[in-house]
C-alpha positions as CSV (number, residue, x, y, z in Angstrom):
1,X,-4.5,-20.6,-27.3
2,X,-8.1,-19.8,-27.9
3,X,-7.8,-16.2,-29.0
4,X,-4.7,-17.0,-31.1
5,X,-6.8,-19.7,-33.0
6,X,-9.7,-17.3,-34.1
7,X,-7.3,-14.7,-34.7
8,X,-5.9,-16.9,-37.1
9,X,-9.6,-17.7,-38.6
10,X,-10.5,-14.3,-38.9
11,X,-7.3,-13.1,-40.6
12,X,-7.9,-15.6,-43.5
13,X,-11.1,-14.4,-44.0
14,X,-9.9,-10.8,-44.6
15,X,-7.1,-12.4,-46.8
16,X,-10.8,-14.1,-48.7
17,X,-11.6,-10.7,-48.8
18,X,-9.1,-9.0,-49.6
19,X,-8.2,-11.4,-52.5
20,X,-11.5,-10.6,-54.1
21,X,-10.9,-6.8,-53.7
22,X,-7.5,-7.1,-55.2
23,X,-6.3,-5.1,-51.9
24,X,-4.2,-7.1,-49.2
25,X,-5.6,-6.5,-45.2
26,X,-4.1,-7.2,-42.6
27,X,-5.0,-7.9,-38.9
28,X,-2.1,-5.9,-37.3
29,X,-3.4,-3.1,-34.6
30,X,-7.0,-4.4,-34.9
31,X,-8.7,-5.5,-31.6
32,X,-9.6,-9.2,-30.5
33,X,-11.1,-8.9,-27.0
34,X,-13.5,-10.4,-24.6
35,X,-16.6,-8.1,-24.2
36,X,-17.7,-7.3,-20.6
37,X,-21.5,-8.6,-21.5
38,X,-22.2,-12.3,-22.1
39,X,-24.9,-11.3,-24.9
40,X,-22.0,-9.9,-27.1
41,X,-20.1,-13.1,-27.3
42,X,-17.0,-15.0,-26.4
43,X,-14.8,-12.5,-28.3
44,X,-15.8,-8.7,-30.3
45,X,-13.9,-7.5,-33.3
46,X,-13.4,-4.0,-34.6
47,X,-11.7,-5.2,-37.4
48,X,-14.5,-4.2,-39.9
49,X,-14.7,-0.3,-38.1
50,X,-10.5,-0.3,-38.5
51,X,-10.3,-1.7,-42.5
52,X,-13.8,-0.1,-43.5
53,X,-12.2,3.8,-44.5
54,X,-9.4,1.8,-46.4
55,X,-11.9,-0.2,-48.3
56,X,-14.2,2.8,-49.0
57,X,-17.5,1.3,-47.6
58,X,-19.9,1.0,-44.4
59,X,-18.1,-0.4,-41.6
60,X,-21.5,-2.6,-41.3
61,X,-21.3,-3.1,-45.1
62,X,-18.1,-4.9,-44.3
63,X,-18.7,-6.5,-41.1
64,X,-21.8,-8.3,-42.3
65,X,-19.2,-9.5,-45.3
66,X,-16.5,-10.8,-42.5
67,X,-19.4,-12.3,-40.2
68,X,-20.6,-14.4,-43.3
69,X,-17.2,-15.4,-44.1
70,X,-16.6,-16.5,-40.6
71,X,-20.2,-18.5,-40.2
72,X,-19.1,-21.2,-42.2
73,X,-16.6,-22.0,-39.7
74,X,-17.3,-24.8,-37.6
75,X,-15.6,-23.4,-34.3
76,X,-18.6,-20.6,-34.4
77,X,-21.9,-21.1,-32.7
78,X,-23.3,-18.1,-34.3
79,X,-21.7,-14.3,-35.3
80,X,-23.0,-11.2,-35.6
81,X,-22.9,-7.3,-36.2
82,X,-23.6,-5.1,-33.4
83,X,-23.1,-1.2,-33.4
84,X,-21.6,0.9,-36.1
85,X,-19.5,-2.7,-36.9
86,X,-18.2,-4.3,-34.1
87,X,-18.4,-8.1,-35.3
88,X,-19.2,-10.1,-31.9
89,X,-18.3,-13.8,-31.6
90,X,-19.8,-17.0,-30.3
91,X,-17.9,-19.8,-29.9
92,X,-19.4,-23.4,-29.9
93,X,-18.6,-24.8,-26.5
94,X,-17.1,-27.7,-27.5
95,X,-14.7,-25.7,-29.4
96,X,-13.5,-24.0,-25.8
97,X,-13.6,-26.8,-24.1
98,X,-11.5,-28.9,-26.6
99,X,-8.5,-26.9,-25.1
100,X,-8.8,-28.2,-22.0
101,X,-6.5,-31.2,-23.1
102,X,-3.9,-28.4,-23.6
103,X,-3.7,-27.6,-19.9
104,X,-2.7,-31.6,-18.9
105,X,-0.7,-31.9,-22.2
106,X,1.6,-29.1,-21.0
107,X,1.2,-30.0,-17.3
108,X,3.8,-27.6,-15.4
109,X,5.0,-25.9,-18.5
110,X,1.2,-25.0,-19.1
111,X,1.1,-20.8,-19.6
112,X,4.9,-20.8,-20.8
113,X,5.3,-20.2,-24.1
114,X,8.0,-19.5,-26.8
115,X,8.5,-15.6,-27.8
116,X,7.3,-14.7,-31.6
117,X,10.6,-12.9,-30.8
118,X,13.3,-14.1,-28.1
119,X,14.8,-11.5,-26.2
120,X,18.1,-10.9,-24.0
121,X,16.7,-9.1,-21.3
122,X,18.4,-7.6,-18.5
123,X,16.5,-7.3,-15.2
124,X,18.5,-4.6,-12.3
125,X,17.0,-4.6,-9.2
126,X,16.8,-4.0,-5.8
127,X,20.4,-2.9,-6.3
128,X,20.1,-1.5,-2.5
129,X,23.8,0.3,-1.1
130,X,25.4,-1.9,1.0
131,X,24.8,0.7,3.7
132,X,22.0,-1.1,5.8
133,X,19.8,-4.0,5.7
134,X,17.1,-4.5,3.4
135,X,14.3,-2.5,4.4
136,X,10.2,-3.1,3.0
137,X,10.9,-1.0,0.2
138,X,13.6,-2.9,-1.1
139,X,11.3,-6.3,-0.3
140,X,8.3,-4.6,-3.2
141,X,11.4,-4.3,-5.5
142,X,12.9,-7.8,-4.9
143,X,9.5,-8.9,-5.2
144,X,8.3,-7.3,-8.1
145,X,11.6,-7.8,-10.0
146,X,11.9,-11.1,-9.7
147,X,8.3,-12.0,-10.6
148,X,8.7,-10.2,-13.5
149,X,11.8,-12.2,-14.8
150,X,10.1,-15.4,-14.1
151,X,7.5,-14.1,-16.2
152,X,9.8,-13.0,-19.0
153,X,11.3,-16.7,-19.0
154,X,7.6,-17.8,-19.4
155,X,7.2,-15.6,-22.1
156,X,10.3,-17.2,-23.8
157,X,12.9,-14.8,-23.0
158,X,16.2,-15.1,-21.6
159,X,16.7,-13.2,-18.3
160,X,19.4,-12.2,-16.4
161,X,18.9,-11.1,-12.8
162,X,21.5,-8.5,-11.9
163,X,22.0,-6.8,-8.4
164,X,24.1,-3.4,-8.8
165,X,26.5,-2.8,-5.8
166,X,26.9,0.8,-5.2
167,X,29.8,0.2,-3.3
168,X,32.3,3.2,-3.5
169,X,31.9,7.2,-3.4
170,X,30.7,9.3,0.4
171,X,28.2,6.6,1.1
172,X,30.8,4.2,2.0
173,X,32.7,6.5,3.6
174,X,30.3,7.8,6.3
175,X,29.8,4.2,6.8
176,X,33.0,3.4,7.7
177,X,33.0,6.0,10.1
178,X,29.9,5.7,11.4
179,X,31.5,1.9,12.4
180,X,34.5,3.1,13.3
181,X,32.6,5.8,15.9
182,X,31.0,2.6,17.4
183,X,34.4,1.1,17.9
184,X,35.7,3.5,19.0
185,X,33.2,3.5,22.1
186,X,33.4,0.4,22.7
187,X,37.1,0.4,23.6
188,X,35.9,3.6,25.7
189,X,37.6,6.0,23.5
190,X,35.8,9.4,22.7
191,X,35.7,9.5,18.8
192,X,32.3,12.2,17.8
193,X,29.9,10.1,15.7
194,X,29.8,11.8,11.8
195,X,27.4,14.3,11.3
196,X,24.3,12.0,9.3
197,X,26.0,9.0,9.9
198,X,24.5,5.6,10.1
199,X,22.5,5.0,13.4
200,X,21.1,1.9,13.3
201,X,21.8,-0.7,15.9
202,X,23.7,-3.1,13.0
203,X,26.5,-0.5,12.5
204,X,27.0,-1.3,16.6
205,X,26.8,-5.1,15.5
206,X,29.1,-4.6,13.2
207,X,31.9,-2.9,15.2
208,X,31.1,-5.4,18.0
209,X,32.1,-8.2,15.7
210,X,35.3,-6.2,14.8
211,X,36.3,-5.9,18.0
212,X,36.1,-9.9,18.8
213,X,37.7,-10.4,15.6
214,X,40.7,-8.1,16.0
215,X,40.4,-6.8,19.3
216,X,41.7,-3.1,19.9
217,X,44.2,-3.0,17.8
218,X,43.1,0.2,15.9
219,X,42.6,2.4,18.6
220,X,46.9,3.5,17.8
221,X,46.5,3.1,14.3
222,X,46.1,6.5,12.7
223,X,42.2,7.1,11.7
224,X,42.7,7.5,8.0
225,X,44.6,3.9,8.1
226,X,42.0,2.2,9.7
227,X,38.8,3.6,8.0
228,X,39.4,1.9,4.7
229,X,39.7,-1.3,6.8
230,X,36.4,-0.5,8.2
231,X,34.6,0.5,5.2
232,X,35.2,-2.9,3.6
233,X,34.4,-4.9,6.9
234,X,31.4,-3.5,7.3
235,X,30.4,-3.3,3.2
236,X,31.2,-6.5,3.1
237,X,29.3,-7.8,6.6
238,X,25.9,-5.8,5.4
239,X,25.9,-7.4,1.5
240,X,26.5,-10.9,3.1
241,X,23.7,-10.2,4.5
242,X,21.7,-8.9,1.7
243,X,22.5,-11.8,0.3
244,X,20.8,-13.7,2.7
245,X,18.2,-11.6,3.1
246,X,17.5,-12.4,-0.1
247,X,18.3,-16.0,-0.7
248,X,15.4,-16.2,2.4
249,X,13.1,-14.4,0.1
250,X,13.3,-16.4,-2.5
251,X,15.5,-14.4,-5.0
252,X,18.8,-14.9,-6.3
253,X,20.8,-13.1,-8.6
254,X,22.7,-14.3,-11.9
255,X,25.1,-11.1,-11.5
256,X,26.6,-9.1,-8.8
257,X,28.1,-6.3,-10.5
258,X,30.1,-3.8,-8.2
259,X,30.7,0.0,-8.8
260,X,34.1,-0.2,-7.7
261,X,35.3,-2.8,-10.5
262,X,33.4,-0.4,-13.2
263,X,36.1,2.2,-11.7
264,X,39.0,0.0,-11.8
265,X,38.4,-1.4,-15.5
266,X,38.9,1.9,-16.1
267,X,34.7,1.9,-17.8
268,X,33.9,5.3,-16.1
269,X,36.7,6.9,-18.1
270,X,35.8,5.5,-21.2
271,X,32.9,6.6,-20.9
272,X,33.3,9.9,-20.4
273,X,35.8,9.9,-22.8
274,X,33.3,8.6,-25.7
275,X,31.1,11.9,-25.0
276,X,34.2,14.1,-25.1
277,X,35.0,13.0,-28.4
278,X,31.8,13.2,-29.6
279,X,31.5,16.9,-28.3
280,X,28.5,16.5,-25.7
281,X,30.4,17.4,-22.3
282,X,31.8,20.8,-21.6
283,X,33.3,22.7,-18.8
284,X,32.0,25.1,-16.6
285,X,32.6,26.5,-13.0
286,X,35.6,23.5,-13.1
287,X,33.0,20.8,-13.3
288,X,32.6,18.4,-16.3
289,X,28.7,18.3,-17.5
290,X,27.1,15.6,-19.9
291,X,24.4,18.2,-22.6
292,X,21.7,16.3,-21.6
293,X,19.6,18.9,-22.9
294,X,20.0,17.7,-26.1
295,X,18.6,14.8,-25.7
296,X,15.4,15.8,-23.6
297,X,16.8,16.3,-20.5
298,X,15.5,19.4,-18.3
299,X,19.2,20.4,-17.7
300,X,22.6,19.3,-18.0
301,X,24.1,17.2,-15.8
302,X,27.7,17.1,-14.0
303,X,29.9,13.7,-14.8
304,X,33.3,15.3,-12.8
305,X,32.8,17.7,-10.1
306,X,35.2,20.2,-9.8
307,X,37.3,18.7,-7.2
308,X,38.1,15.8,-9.8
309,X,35.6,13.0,-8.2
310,X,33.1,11.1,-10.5
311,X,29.4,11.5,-9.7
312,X,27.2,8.8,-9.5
313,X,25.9,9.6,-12.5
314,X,28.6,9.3,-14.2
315,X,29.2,5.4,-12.7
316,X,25.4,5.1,-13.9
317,X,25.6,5.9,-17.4
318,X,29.0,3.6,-18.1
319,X,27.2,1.0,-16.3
320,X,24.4,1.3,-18.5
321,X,26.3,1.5,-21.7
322,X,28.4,-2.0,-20.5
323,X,25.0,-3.4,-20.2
324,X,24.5,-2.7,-23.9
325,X,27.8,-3.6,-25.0
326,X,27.3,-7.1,-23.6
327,X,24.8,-7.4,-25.9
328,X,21.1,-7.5,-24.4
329,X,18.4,-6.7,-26.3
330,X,16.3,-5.1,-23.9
331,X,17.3,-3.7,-20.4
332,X,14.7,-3.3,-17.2
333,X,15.8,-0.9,-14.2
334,X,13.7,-1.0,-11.6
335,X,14.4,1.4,-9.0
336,X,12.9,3.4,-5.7
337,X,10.4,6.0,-6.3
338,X,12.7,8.6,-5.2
339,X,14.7,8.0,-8.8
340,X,12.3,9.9,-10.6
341,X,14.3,12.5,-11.7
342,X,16.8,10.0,-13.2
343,X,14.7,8.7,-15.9
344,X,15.0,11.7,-18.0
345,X,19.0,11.9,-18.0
346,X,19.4,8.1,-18.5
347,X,17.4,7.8,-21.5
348,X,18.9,11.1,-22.2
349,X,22.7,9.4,-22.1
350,X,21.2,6.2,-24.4
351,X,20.1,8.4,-26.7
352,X,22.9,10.3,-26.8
353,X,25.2,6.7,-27.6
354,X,22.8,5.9,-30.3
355,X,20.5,3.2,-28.5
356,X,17.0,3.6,-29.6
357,X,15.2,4.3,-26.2
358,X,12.8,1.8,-26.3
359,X,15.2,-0.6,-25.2
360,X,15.5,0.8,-21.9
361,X,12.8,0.6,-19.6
362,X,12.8,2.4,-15.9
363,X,9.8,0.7,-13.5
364,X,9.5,2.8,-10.5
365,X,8.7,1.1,-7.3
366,X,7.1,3.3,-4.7
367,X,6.9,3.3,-1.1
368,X,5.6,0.8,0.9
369,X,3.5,2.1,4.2
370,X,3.9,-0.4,6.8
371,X,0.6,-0.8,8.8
372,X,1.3,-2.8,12.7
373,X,-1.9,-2.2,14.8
374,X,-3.3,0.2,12.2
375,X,0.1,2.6,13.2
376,X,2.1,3.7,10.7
377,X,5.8,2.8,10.8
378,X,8.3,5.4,9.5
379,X,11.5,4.5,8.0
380,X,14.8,5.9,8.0
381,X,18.0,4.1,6.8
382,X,20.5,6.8,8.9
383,X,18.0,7.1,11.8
384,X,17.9,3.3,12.1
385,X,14.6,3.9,12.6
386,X,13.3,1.4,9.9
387,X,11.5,-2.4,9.7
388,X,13.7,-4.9,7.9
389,X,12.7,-7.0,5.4
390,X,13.8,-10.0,7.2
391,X,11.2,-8.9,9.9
392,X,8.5,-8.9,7.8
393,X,9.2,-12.2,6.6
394,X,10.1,-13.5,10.1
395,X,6.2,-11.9,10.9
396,X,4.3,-12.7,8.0
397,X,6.4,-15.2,6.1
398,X,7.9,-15.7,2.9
399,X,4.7,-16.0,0.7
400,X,2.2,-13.5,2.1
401,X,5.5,-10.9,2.0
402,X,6.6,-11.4,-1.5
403,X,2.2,-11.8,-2.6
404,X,1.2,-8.7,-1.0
405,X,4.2,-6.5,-2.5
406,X,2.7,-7.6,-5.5
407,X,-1.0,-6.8,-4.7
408,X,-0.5,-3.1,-6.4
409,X,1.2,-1.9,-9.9
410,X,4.4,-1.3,-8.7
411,X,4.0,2.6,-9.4
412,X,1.3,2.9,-6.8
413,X,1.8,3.2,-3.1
414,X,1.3,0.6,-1.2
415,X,-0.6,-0.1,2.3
416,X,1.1,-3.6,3.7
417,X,-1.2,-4.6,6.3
418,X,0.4,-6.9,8.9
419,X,-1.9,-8.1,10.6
420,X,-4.3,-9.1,7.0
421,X,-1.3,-10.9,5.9
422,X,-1.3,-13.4,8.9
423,X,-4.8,-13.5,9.0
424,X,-6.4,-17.3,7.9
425,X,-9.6,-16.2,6.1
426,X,-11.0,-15.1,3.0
427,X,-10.6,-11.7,3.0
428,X,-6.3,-12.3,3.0
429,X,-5.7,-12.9,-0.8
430,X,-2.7,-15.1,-0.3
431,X,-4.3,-17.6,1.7
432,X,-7.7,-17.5,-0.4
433,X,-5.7,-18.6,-3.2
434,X,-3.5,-21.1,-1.6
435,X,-6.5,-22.4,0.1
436,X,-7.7,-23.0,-3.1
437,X,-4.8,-25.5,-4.4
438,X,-5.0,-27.4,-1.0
439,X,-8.9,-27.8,-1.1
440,X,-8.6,-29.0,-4.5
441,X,-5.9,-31.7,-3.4
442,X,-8.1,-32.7,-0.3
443,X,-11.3,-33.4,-2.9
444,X,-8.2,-35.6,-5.1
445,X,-8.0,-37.5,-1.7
446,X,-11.4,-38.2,-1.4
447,X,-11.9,-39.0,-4.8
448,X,-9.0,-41.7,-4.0
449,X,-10.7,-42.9,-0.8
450,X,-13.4,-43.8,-3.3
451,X,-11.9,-44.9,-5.6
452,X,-11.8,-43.0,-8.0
453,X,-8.9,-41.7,-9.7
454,X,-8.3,-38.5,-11.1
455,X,-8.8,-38.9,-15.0
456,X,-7.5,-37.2,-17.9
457,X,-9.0,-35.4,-20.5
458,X,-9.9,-38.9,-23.0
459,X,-11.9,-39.8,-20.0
460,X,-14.1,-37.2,-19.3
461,X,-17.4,-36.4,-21.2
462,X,-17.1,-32.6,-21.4
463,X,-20.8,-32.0,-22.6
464,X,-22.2,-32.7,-18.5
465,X,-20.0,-29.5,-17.7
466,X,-22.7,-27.3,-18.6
467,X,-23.4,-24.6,-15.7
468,X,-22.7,-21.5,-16.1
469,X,-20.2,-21.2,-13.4
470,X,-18.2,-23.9,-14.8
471,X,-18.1,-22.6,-18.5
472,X,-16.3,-19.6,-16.8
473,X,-14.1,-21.0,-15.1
474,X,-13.1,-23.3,-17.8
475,X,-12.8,-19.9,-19.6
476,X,-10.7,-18.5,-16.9
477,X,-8.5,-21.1,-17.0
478,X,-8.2,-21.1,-20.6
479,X,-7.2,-17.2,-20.4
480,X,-4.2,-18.0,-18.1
481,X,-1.2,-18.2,-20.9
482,X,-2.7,-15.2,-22.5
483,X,-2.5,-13.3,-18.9
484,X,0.9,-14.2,-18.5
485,X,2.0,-13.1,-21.6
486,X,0.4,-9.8,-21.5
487,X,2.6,-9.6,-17.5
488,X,5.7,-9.8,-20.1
489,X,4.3,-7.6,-22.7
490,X,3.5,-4.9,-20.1
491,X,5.6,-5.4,-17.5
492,X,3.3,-6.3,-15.0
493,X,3.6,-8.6,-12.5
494,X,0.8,-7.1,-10.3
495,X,-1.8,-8.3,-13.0
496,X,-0.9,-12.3,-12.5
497,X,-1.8,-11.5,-9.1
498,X,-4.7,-10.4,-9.8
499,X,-5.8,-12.9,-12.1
500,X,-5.4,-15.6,-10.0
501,X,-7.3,-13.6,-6.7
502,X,-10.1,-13.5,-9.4
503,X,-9.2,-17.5,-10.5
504,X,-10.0,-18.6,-6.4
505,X,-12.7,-16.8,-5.5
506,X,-14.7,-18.1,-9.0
507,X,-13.5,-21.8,-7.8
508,X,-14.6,-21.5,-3.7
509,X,-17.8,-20.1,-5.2
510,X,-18.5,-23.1,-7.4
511,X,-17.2,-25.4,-4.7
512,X,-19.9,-24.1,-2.1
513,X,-22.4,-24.4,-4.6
514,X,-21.6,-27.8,-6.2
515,X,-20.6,-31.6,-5.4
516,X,-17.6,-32.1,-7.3
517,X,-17.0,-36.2,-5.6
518,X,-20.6,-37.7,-5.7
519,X,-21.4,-40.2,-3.7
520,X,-24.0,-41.7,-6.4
521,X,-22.8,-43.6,-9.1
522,X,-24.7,-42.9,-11.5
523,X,-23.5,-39.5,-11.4
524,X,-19.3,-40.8,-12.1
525,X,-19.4,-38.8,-15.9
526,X,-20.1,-35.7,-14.0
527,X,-17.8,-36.7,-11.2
528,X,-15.1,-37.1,-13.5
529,X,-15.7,-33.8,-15.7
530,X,-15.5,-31.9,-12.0
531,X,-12.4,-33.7,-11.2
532,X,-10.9,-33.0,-14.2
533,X,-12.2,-29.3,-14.3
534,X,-10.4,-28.7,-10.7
535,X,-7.3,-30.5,-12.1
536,X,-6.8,-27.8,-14.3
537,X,-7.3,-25.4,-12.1
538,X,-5.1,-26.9,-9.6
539,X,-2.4,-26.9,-12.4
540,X,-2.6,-22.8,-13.2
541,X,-3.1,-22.3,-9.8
542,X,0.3,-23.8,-9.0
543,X,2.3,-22.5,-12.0
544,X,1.3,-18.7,-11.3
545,X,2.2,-18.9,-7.8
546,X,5.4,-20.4,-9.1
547,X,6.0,-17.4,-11.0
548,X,5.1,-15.2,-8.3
549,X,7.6,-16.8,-5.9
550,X,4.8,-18.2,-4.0
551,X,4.2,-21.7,-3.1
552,X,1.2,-23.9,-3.3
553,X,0.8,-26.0,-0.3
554,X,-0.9,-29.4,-0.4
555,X,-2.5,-29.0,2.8
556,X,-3.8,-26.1,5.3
């Protein structure tokens, strides 16, 4: 867009330069960016202050040579040299608003662009043990994981969403037991309930539903026969209803990929295996450790403890290095907060295959404080003393839960305030900014009622759009492919939130202050401009809520 387009102008005028000083410069690492004051233009450069040492001169010397260069362009209302060389821009207004034909040329595909470089790009998430229902927590990963792939597939990558089953190993056992315990006393026979086993009132749901399914037929089947039986029931009863969960939330997944079938292709193995041979796992007090510590790690880590069972980390790593081998370019964990300390033995373990680490990256979600009544709610998967996902999104619904997960970078904790999400006024961003799309297609109705109808860009006389407040919007609109591609550049989904928060409140504030339907007709060029001006709002209004998972009602 706009900034891509004088990036362009400016780099030919180094090449002018350049040229003439028989040296080649380049634009690569140098700054284009939008000053915070009005009186230093459109857009500052400190291209001049970054070439200046190379060329030997002032940094002014050379600014004032790159500002007279760029003068003679037509797209420049006026450039100049400010500080020890910062070259500060002005753009004709014409020049802006020319792009505005960009934003109905491109309609719904408007901010989606094609990557300088297309990537396969593997997005794990949520990835919750089949254990339990989805609790908050896992709602801010769903959430922010699958924003972010929406984004990447903006940004012209090629995403695959994949949910990791953790779906063997102790876990699943105390499950099991913890249902069969529940069984068991509903048949009325004494069975002790495992020491930190599952409490939750689902594990009783659960065994309920086994009991009307098979009636009490294990209670004379020996307890290690049965518990495999119940371990899959009830895996397989609480990740149906993940799934749900999920499918409710707006997210689905392109891959389920379950532990267990990494353990019966025989990957953990190989894996381990591939280490041996290379010498970077050794023996000690009967266990098999990975030498992590070569590779940056703060200590080794066991792959085989000494009774001869796998550890999870072990599953981890040959899951990781199967993502690889199926060939994506980049892969994206993102994972609880209370993974932390994983991040240094994963990268640890790529390193140690030969992936160059920057082709793994670990977001870490943190916790989410559930506010009801200004209480605190505490949550505990064993305890069963926890708030589901699915109750939030019973509470609050499907678009204020998945918006306000995203309110905060993910790595920050998070307050979700209950009762602000519900809440239909200004100060609850999710409604502010849906409120915004359905005022907008209330003044299309009127405009109708008048007949008037909504015209595109050929019809409008840009030159009456000349307050203040609508230059900046116009500019805000304009920024809204750049935004999203920095979300994919950065990995940061939180910042499309904001952007459109700060997109709403600019447009209610111009809609209190101005008519955009007048009732004169003398005043239909300006009438049309507005109508136009809030059509393109409308239109990046709707596709960033798309990307956020978030709807855009027509009416409130």
């Amino acid at each position: 867009m706009i900034k891509k387009d004088i990036r362009t102008i400016v780099e030919k005028a180094l090449q002018e330069i350049g040229r003439a000083r028989g040296v080649a410069l380049e634009f690569e690492g140098i700054s284009l960016e939008e000053p915070k004051r009005d009186d230093h233009g459109d857009l500052s450069t400190n291209v001049a202050l970054v070439l200046a040492p190379r060329l030997k001169i002032n940094p002014r010397e050379l600014a004032a040579e790159i500002a007279d260069r760029l003068s003679s362009s037509e797209v420049f209302d006026r450039v100049e040299v400010a500080g020890p060389g910062f070259i500060n821009l002005f753009l004709k207004r014409s020049y802006i608003y020319s792009f505005l034909k960009e934003v109905e040329r491109r309609g719904d595909g408007y901010g989606r662009s094609s990557a300088r470089k297309k990537e396969k790009i593997q997005v794990e998430f949520v990835s919750a043990n089949p254990t339990g229902p989805l609790h908050v927590g896992h709602g801010r990963g769903a959430a922010v994981g699958d924003a972010l792939s929406s984004i990447l597939e903006a940004a012209g990558h090629d995403v695959t969403r994949e949910y990791y089953i953790n779906d063997v190993g102790n876990q699943m056992e105390l499950l099991g037991r913890s249902v069969y315990a529940r069984y068991m006393d509903l048949i009325g026979r004494e069975y002790p309930f495992p020491e930190n086993g599952y409490k939750g009132e689902y594990v009783v749901e659960i065994a309920r539903e086994i009991l009307e399914r098979e009636g009490e037929r294990f209670k004379d089947i020996p307890e290690d026969e049965a518990i495999p039986h119940f371990i899959d029931f009830a895996k397989d009863s609480i990740l149906d209803g993940i799934k749900r969960d999920l499918e409710d939330f707006g997210v689905r997944f392109d891959v389920w990929y379950s532990e267990g079938e990494l353990h019966r292709k025989g990957k953990v193995d190989k894996t381990i295996e591939e280490l041996r041979a290379k010498g970077l796992v050794y023996e000690k007090d009967g266990a098999l450790w990975f030498k992590s510590t070569d590779f940056g790690d703060d200590k080794d880590r066991v792959l085989v403890k000494a009774d001869g069972e796998t550890t999870y980390f072990a599953s981890d790593i040959a899951y990781h290095e199967e993502k690889f081998e199926r060939g994506f370019d980049k892969v994206i964990d993102i994972w609880g907060a209370d993974h932390h300390g994983y991040q240094p033995r994963m990268r640890a373990f790529v390193k140690a295959i030969g992936i160059d680490e920057r082709r793994l990256s670990i977001l870490l979600v943190q916790f989410v404080t559930l506010l009801r009544g200004g209480e605190k709610v505490s949550m505990s998967t064993r305890a069963g003393e926890f708030v589901t996902l699915r109750e939030v999104m019973d509470e609050v619904g499907r678009d204020a839960a998945r918006f306000f997960f995203l309110l905060r970078r993910c790595d920050a904790p998070l307050e979700f305030d209950l009762e602000l999400a519900k809440r239909q006024a200004p100060e609850n961003p999710i409604y502010y900014i849906q409120y915004a799309h359905a005022r907008i297609c209330s003044i299309f109705a009127l405009a109708e009622e008048r007949g008037i109808r909504i015209p595109s860009f050929k019809e409008i006389d840009t030159t009456v759009l000349n307050l203040k407040e609508e230059e900046d919007l116009i500019k805000k609109v304009l920024a809204y492919p750049e935004v999203v591609e920095s979300c994919a550049t950065n990995l940061a989904p939180h910042h499309l939130a904001f952007y459109l928060q700060e997109l709403a409140a600019m447009f209610h504030s111009y809609y209190n202050s101005y008519r955009v339907v007048s009732q004169h007709p003398e005043d239909l060029p300006i009438t049309l401009a507005r109508l136009y001006l809030c059509r393109c709002i409308k239109t990046v209004i709707k596709n960033g809520l798309q990307l956020l998972g978030v709807s855009a009602p027509e009416k409130m």
